[in-house]
N, C-alpha and C positions, 0 to 999 in steps of 0.2 A: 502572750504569744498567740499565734492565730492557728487555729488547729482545721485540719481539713474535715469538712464535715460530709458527712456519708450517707445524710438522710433522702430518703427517697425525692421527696420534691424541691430540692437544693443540688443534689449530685446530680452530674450528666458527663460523663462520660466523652472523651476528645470526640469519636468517631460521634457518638450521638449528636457534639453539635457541629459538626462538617455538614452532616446529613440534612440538618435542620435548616442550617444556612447556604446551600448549594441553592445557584441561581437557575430556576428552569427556565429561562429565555436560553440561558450559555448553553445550556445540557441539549435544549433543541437544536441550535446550532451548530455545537460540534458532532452529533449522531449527523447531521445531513454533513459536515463537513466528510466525516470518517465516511458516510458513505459512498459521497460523490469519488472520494479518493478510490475506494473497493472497484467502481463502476471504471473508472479512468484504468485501474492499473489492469482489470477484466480485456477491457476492451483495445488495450495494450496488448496483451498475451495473444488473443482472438486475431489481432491485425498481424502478429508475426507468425503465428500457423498458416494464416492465409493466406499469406504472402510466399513461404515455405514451400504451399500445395502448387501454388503458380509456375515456381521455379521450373525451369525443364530441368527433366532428370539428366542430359546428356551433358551439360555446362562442363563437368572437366574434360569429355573429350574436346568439347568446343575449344575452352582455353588453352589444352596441349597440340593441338592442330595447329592453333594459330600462330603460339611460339615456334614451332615448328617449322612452318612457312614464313613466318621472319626473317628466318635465321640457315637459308637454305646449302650454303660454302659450310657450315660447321659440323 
């Protein structure tokens, strides 16, 4: 029967050999991938405050004026 052996330079541990065998080309690429993602969804957020700050503040009276004036018999 084959018995699991426990000795120091035969045992290693699942995570030790993940560790061991992780490919650093992939790991460079996905740090730029995650980060270019970070920078995109950034600069998402940034573009909708700015856009926000643009806005005129008086937009719904604009909108209800103009329903208004549509609709002048009612």
């Amino acid at each position: 029967m084959n018995a699991i052996s426990t000795e120091p330079e035969v045992f290693e541990s699942t995570y030790a050999l993940i560790i061991r065998s992780e490919e650093k080309q992939r790991g460079r690429l996905e740090t730029l991938v995650y980060t270019l993602l970070i920078i995109s969804g950034l600069f998402a957020l940034s573009q909708f405050g700015r856009e926000a700050m643009t806005m005129p503040a008086n937009i719904m009276r604009i909108s209800t004026t103009a329903t208004a004036v549509a609709r002048p018999g009612a």
